[in-house]
N, C-alpha and C positions, 0 to 999 in steps of 0.2 A: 765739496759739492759732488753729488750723482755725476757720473758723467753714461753718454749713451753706452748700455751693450757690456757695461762692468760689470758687473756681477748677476745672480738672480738672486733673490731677496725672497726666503723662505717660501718658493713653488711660484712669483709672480718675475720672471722674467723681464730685465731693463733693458728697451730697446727704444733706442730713437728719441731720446728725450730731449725736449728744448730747452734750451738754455732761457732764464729768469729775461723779459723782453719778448719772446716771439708769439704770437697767434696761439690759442690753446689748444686747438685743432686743426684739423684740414678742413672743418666746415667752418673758421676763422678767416680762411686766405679769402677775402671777396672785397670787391671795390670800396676803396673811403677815401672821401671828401679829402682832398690836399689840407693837412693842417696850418699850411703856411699860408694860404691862399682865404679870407674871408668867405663865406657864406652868400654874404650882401653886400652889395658898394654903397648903398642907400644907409645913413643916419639920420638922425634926427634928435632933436635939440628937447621935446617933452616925450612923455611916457604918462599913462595911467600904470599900469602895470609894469616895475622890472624885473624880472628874474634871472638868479645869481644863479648860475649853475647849467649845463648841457649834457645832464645825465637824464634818464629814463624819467626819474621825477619832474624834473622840470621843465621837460621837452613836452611830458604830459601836460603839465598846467600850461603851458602855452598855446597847446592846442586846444585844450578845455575850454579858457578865456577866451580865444579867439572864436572857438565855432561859438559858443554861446552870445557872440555878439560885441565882445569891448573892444574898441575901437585903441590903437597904438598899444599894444603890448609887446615886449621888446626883452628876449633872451640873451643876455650878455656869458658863453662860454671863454676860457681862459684861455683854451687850448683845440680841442675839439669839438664835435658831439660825440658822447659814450666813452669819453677820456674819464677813467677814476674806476670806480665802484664793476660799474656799467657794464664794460665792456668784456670782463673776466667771469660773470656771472653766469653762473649751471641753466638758469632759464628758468627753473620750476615754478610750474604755475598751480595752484591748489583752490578750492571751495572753502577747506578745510579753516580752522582757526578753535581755539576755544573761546575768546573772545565775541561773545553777543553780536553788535555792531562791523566787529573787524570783518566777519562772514559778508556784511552788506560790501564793506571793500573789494577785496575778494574776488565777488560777485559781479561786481560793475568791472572789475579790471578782466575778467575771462570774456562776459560777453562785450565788451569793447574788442578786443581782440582776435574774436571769434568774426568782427565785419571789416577790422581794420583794412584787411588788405583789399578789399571789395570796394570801399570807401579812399583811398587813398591811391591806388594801381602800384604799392609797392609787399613783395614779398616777405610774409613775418616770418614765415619758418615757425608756425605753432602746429606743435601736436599734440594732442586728446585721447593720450589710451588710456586714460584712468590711474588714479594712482592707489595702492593699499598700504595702510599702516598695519604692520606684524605686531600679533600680541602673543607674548610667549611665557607668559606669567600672569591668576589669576585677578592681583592687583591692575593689569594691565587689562583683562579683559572688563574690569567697574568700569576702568576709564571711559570705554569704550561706550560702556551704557550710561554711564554719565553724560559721554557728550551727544548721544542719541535721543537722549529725553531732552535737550535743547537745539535740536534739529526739527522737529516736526514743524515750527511755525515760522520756520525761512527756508524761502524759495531754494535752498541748494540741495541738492541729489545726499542722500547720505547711507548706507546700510553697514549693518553686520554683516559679515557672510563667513562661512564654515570654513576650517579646513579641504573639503571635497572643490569647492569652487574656489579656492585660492590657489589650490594647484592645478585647474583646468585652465586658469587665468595667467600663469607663472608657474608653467610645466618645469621650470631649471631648480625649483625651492626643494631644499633638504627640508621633506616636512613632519622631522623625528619631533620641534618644540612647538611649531605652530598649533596655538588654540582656536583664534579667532582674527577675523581682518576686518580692520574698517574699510568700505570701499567708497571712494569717490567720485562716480563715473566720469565727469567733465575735467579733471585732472590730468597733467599734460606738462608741459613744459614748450617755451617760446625762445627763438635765436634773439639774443640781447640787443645784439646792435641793429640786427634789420626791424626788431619793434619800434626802436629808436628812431632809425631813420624814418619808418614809416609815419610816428608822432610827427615828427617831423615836419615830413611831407603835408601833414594835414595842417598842421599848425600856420604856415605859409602858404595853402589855400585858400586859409581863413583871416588872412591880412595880418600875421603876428609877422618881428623883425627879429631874426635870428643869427646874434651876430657873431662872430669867431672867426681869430683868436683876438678876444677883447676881454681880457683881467681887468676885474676891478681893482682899482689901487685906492680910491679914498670912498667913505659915504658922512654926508654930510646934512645930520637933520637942519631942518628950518623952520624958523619959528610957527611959520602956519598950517606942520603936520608934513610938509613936503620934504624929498629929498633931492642933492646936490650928490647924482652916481657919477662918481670918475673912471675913467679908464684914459690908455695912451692914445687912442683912438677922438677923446674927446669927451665932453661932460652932458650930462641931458639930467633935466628935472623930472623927480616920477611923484606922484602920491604916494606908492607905495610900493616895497620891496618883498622882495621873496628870496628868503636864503635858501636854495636848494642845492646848496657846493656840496653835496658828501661831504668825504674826507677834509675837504677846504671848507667846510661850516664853521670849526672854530676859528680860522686866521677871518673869516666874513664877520663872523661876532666879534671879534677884538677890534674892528673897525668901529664897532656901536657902543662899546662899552661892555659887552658882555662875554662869559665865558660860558658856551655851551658845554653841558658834561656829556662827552663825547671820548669814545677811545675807541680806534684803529686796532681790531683783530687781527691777525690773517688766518684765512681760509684755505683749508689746501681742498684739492681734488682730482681724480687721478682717470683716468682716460686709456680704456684699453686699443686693442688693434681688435680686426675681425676673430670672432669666437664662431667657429665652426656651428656650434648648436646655436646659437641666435641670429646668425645666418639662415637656417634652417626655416625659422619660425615662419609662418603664414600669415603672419598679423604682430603689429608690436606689443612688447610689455609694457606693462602697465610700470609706473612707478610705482617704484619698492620703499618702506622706509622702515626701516628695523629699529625699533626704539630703544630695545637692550642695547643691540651692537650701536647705539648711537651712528646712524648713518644713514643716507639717503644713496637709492642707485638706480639708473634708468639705463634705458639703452639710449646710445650714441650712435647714428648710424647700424653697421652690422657686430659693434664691437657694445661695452659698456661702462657709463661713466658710475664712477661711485663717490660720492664727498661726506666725509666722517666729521664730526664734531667732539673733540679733543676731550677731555678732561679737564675742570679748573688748575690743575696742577700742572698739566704738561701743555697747555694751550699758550700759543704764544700772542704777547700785546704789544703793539709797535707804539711801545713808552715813549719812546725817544723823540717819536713825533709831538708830543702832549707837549711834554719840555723844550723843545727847539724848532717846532713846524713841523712841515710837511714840506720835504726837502722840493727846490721848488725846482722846476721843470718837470716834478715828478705827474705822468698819467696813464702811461700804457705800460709801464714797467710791472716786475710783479718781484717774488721776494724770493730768494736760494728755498728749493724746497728741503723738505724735513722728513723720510719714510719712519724715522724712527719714534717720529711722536705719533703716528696713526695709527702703530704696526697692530697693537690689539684689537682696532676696527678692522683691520685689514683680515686680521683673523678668524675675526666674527663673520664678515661677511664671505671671504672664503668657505667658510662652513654652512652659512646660509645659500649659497649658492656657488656650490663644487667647481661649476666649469671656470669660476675666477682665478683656481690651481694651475690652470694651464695658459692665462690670458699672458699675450707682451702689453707692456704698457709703451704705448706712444706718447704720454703726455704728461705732468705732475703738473698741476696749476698751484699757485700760491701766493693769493693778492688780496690786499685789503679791503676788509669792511667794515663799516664805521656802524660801535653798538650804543646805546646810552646804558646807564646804570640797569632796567628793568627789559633790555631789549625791542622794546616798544619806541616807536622812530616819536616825535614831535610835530608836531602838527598845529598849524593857526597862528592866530596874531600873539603876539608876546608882550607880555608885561610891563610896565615901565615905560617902555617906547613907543610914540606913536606910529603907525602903521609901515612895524616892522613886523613878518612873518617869515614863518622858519616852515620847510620840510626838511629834516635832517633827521639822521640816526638812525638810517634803511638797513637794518642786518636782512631785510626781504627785499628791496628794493622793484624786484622784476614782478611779482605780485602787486603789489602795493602802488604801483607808479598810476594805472590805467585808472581804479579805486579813490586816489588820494586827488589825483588830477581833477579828477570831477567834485568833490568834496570840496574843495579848497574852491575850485572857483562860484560853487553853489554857494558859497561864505561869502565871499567876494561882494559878487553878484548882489547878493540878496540880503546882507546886513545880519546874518546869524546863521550857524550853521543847518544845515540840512535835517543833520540828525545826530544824535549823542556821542560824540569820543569823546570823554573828560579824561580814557585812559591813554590818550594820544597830547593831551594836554601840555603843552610847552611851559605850561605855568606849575606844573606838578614838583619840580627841582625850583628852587632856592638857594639864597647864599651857605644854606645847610651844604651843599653836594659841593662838596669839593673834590677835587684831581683826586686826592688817594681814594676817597668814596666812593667814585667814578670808575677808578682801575677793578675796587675790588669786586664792585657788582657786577661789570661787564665781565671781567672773568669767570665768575660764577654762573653768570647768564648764561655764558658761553659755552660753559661745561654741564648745565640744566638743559640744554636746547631739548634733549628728549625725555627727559623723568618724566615721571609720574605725575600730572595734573591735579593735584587733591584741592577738594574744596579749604576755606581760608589756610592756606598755602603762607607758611614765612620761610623767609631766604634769609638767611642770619651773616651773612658778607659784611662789609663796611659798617656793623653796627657796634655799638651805638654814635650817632654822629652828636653833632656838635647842643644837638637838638632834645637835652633832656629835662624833665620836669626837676624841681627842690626837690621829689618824692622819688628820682630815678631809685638812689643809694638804698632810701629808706625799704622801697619794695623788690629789687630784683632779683633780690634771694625767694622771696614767699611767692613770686606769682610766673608764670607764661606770657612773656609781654610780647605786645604784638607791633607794627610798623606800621606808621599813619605819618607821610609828610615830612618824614628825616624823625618824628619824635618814639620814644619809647611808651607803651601806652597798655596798663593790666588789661591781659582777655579771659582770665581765671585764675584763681588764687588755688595752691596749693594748704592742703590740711596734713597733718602727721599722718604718717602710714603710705597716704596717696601716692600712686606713680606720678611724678613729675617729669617726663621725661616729652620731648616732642612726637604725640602719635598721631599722624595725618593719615586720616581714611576717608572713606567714603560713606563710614556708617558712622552707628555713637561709637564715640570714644573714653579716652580715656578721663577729657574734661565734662562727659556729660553729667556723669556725679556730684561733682565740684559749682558747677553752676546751678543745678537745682538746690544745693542749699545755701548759693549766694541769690537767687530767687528769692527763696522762704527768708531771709535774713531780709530784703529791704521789707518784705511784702507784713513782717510778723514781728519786724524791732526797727531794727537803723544801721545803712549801711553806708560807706564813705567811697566815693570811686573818683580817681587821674581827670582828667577832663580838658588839662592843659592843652593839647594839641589842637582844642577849637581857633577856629580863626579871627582873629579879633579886630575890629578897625573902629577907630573914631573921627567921629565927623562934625564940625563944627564950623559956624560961619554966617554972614546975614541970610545966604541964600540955601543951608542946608535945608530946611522943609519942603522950600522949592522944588530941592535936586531930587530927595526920597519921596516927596508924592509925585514926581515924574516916574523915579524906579518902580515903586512897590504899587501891587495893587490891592492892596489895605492901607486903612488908616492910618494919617501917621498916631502914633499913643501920645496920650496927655503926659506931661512933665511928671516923673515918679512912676511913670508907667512904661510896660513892656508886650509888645504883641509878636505875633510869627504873621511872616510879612514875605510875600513872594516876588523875585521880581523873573518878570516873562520876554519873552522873545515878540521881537512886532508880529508874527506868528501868532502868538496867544500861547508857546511853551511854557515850561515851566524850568527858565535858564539855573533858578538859584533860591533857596532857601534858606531866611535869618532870622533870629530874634534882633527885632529893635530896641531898643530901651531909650529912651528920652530922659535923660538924667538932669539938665539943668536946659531951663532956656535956649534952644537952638543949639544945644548939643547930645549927640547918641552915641550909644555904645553900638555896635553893630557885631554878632557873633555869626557863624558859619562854620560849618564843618570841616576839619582839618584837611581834607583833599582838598576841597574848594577855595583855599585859601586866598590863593592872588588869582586863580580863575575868578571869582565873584570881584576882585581887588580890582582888575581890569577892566571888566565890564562899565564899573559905578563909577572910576577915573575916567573912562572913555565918555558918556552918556556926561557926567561935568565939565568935560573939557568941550564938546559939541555943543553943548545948551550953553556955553559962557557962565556958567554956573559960579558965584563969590562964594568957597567955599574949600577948606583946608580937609584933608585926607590923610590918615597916618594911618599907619599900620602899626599894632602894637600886639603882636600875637606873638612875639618873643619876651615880649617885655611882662606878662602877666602868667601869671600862674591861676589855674581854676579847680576848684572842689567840689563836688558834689555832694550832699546831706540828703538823702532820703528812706523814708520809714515814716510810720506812724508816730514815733519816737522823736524824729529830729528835731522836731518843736523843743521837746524836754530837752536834749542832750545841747542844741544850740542856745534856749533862752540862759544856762549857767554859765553862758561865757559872754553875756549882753547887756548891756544896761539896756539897752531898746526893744521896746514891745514889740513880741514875735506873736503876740495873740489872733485870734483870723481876722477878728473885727479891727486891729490898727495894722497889720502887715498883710495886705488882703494877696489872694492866689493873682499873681502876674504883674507883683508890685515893684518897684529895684527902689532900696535905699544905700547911702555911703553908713557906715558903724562901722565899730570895733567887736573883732573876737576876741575875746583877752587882750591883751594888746595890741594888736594887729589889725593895721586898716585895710578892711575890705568891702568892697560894693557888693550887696547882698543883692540876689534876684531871686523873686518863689514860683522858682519854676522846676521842673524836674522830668526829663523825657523816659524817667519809670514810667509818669503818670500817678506817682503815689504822693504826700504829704512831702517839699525837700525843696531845697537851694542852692544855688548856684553863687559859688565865693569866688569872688574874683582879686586877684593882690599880687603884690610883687612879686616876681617869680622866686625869689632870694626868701621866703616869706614862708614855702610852699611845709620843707619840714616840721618847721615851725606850728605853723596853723594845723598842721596835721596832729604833730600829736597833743595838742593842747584840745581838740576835738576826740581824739580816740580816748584820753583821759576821762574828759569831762564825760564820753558814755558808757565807764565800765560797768555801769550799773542796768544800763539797758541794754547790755550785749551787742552792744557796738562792732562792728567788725568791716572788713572791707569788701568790695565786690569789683567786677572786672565788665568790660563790653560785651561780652559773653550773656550774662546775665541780662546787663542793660537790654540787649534787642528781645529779648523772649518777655521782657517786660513789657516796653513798647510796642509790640505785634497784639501780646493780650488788649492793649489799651487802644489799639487801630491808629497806632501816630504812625502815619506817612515817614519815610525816609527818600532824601533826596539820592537820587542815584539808584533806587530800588523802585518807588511807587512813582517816582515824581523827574522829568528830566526835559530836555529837550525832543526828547519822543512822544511826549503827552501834552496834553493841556491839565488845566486847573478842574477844570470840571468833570472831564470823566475821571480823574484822581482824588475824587469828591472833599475838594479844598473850596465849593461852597464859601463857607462860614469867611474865609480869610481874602475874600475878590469882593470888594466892592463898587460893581459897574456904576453905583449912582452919586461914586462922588464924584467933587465935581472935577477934581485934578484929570487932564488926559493922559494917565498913564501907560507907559509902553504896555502893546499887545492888547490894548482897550476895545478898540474897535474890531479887532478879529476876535475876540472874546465875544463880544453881543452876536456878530456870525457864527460862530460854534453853537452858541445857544439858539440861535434863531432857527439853524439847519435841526438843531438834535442833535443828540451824543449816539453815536451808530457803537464803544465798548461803554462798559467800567470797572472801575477797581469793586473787587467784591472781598471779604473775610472768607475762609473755609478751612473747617476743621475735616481731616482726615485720620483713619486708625491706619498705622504703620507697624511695621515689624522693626527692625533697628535701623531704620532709613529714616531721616526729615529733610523737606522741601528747604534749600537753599535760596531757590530764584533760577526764575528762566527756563522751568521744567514746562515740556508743555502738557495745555490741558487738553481734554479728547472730551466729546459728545458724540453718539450716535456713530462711532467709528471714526471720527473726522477731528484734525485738531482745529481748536477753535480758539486758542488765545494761549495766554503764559502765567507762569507764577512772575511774581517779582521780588517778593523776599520771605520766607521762612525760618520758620523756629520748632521746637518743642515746649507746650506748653504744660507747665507744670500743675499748672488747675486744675485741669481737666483729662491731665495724661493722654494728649491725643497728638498730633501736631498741627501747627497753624501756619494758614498761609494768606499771603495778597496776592491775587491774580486781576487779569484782563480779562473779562468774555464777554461774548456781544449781552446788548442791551435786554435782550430777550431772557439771557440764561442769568438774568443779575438778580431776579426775587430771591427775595429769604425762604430755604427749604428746596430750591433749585439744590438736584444732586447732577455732578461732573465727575471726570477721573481726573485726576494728576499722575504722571506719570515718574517716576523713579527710580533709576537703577533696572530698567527693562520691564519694571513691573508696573501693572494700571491701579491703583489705590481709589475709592472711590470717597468724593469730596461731595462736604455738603454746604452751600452760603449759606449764612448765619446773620442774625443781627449784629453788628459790631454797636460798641464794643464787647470783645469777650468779657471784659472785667472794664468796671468803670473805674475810670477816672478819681485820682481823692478829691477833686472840687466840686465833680460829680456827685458823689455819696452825698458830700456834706447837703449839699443843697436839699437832696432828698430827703435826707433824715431832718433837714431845720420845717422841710414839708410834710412828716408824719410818715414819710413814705421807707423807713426804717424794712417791712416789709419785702420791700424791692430790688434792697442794694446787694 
């Protein structure tokens, strides 16, 4: 171990260093609460609300629920307030995010903060000099314009800015590599523990019970949804819990039966003494964040704090905890630090900013923070149990607390969430993540913290999990497989000669080739694509039509039949999108997309279990394997392996029958999100090689070949099929997402979000989704770019492609109601540059049930 004043450590000087236990700083020494001594003498026997945990998270939702009005809500800490995570944490506060939604967190967590102390009469210690991220490489400066073109249509502050104004900003910067800065003026940094307190404060303003030191030791569901919280202190019934333990989230889950994937980093960070030249300063620095040198640095008082992010390789993970706990009395302690695993960041920023050669360091911080496999914390109610809710897996915690607080209790409160995180989703991990899969992503996370953003982004860590298709073996050699839900899943297939190599940018690449002629292969013969990862549940029972014309606000399909079927938020959102199928009397197949899996799983178990619903629920999305068949072709290439009439007039478009492929039982569906002629096979997962090549056989003659997701969406944008999570979510309704056709307000089932549906339509639609083609240079619209009219932004893409038809690229956007006629021209913005868009009739290409129809009408002509 370092000791004070031993040595100096290539130009930084060790002086005065605390031993693993003490305060981080001298702006640490300030009064707290006796941890021996409780909070409150007052208990009480019921709860609406309990919350597990006495960190910044859940001090926040305490406070949240209580000022928004619920009556008994009740913070059970084990030990302190700001014991864990909390208390050891750098402060920084940011706008920033590339995450869409996560910005609105953010957002709400600064300006919360920004009245906190006004609101409460306790001091937060937040400061606002702005923070810049350095780009010193021109891959780094796309990023930059990448995340610029999804700034314009949220409220947060966001610029480029030069060289010349980075160093009038951060006069101390060696500015031999800097190209460009992102600047975020409201960026800052807050004192951990006095936010805390001050949540706190407010929290028991507003009637919440805050108790400490009160460990929970048992939880105990009950049959009618309620819980049985233990502690030594005494037992009290809640409706509903909230795991917000940090690092003690998983010993909280292993009370319920579950294993959060969850692992314990640590974080170092290093704290100088006064530096002559930032003493000097007339004003503070802004925060610094060097994305090469991976590191974040601000000033501390007159000296400066700096905290690096490791490398997967040399980052260390407090394993030991996963396998045997979290040694217990553990909360304000922290871990032997490490100079030698930082010393390259040390150098980097050393050179980034000279006067760090001469700094002593007062301080090495080195404590835990709990990451999940993707980095991204959990958030919401959870699967399986009823109304158990997790916030756990804050690698940000001090950002995210003010944000989440409010979030979670507007869910609460109001019976669905506010607005779209399905990437914060607790339901995203499955029996797939296990502990090794867990360690491997969070290290890698951990060691990504700053790379490069590129659009569909894979992280190749803990793969492949447990979770592969019959067709992993068959295809991993020929294709680019991408990451959907723990499963392995084609995004383009390589050809002979092609570079197959992973090249993530910001413009076409090296798969833009490759998918344009797995395009022309469904659009011009017959192509076969993975599909396995969809999510699959079956429902069956006296009262299943009941239950799904409660959910869905379409029809339920007649027996043999298949429709797309939405189900909404009492809001009138649009929570989830599925193919039904009606396969025998009172029984459905129910399909959803592989993210959405147990997210849509728990909604439609909750909404059965509320309505008293007779009605059996399984999940069988492991247990099935799916194919894809489409092309002009597929007709031919599938009727040589059927005895059953695939013709149009006996297998009609959106029919599901059970047959055999050759010998292989599978549940046929004609449906196909090309939008071309094609099927959907459904069969034993065990099945999946099998079926495959007895189909690639059967079409050597019509040039049979495979295609990847890649292709699939440039297929679907030509054909205007809506995607959930792109066009369609909790942030829109049905109708300005022009899902029309598939909401039937005049049946007679009162389905959720019915009656806020007829008010949407009754006020008018103020956006809507429109189609737009743009001419591009080597750039296409992803989603989220915004759009510009008359100088002003006025809405957003939502998802993008290139299409191969028309060689232009296409997109979905939002714009007011105004700018939605066909012929209407807007800009989309891109990579810094204005591209001018024009709405279009959609579809760009019809539909093959579409054609057919035309041409049985003489309208050959038209198609």
């Amino acid at each position: 171990m370092l000791r004070p004043g031993a040595q100096r450590l290539r130009g930084l000087p060790l002086r005065g260093l605390r031993l693993p236990g003490s305060p981080r700083s001298a702006s640490d020494l300030r009064g707290k609460d006796n941890p021996s001594v409780s909070a409150e003498t007052r208990w009480t026997d019921r709860a609406e609300t309990v919350i597990i945990g006495g960190g910044c998270i859940g001090v926040s939702l305490a406070y949240h629920l209580a000022k928004a009005g619920m009556k008994d809500v009740v913070l059970l800490e084990k030990s302190e307030l700001t014991a864990g995570s909390t208390w050891h944490a750098a402060g920084l506060t940011t706008y920033f995010h590339p995450g869409i939604n996560l910005k609105k967190i953010h957002y709400d967590s600064i300006k919360l903060y920004e009245k906190l102390e006004e609101e409460t009469g306790q001091v937060v210690g937040f400061h606002q000099p702005g923070s810049i991220r350095i780009a010193t490489t021109p891959a780094r400066v796309d990023e930059f314009k990448y995340q610029m073109t999804r700034t314009g249509w949220h409220a947060t502050e966001q610029y480029i800015i030069e060289p010349e104004k980075i160093q009038e900003m951060f006069p101390l910067l060696n500015m031999n590599k800097i190209l460009a800065g992102l600047y975020n003026p409201g960026d800052g940094h807050i004192d951990p523990y006095s936010l805390t307190m001050a949540l706190a404060a407010g929290a028991r303003k507003y009637g919440a019970l805050l108790k400490y030191p009160a460990p929970v030791t048992s939880l105990k569901p009950r049959s009618d949804g309620t819980w049985d919280v233990e502690t030594p202190q005494g037992s009290m019934r809640a409706n509903r819990i909230v795991n917000a333990a940090g690092f003690w989230a998983r010993e909280v889950g292993k009370m319920v039966g579950l294993e959060h994937p969850l692992i314990p980093v640590q974080h170092q960070y290093v704290v100088t003494s006064t530096i002559p030249e930032v003493k000097a300063l007339n004003r503070e620095l802004p925060v610094l964040r060097d994305l090469e040198g991976s590191y974040y640095l601000r000033q501390e008082r007159d000296g400066l704090l700096f905290g690096p992010y490791e490398s997967q390789e040399k980052m260390k993970v407090q394993d030991s905890w996963v396998t045997s706990g979290v040694p217990p009395g553990f909360g304000k302690e922290l871990f032997e630090s490490d100079l030698d695993r930082i010393m390259e960041h040390v150098e980097a920023a050393m050179d980034m900013v000279p006067v760090l050669k001469k700094a002593d360091i007062i301080n090495i911080v080195n404590g835990p923070i709990t990451y999940s496999p993707d980095i991204l914390p959990m958030v919401g109610p959870h699967q399986g149990i009823r109304n158990y809710w997790v916030a756990v897996g804050f690698g940000y915690g001090i950002i995210h607390a003010g944000g989440v607080g409010k979030y979670l209790s507007d869910w609460i409160l109001h019976g669905e969430p506010p607005f779209d995180l399905i990437e914060l989703d607790p339901n995203r991990y499955g029996k797939w993540t296990t502990t090794q899969y867990t360690e491997a992503k969070a290290r890698e996370s951990y060691g990504f913290n700053n790379i490069v953003g590129y659009p569909k982004e894979e992280r190749f860590a803990g793969r492949p999990t447990q979770r592969v298709s019959g067709l992993y073996k068959t295809l991993e050699a020929k294709c680019s497989m991408g990451f959907h839900a723990g499963w392995e899943q084609p995004h383009w297939f390589y050809k002979l000669g092609q570079d197959t190599g992973y090249r993530p940018s910001f413009r076409r690449t090296n798969w833009f080739e490759p998918v344009g002629s797995e395009y022309k292969q469904v659009m011009q013969r017959v192509g076969v694509i993975d599909l396995t990862p969809f999510g699959k549940f079956n429902i069956k029972g006296q009262d299943s039509i009941k239950l799904l014309d409660r959910l869905f606000a379409n029809v339920i399909p007649k027996v043999g039949f298949t429709n797309i079927s939405h189900m909404l938020t009492p809001r009138g959102r649009v929570y989830a999108e599925l193919t039904v199928s009606h396969q025998c009397p009172g029984e459905f197949l129910l399909i959803t997309g592989s993210g959405s899996e147990l997210h849509d799983l728990r909604w439609i178990e909750e909404e059965a279990v509320k309505g008293g619903y007779d009605v059996e629920i399984k999940n069988i999305t492991d247990e099935l394997g799916v194919l894809g068949v489409a092309g002009p072709q597929a007709r031919k290439v599938l009727q040589k392996l059927t005895s059953e009439d695939l013709s149009d007039d006996v297998f009609k478009f959106l029919q599901t029958k059970s047959l055999k492929v050759s010998s292989i039982p599978v549940t046929a569906i004609r449906i196909s999100y090309t939008g071309e002629l094609g099927w959907e096979l459904y069969h034993r997962r065990e099945d999946s090689a099998a079926l495959y090549d007895v189909i690639m056989n059967a079409g050597q003659e019509e040039g049979i070949d495979s295609f990847g997701t890649y292709a699939m969406n440039a297929l679907r944008l030509e054909k205007a099929f809506r995607a959930w999570g792109s066009e369609m979510n909790c942030d829109t309704n049905p109708l300005e997402a022009g899902l029309e056709y598939f909401v039937k307000l005049n049946k007679p089932a009162d389905f959720i979000g019915k009656q806020a549906l007829k008010q949407i339509k009754a006020e008018g639609l103020k956006r809507r989704l429109v189609c737009l083609t743009l001419a591009t240079d080597d750039v296409d619209p992803e989603g989220n770019e915004s759009i510009w009219y008359n100088g002003k932004v006025v809405g957003n893409t939502t998802s993008g492609s290139y299409s191969y038809s028309i060689q232009k690229s296409l997109a979905f956007a939002y714009v007011p109601t105004e700018l939605s006629k066909v012929g209407q021209q807007v800009e989309v913005e891109l990579l810094g540059k204005h591209y001018l868009a024009t709405v279009i009739q959609e579809p760009l290409v019809l539909t093959e049930p579409a054609r057919n129809r035309l041409q049985k009408k003489g309208g050959k002509d038209k198609i």
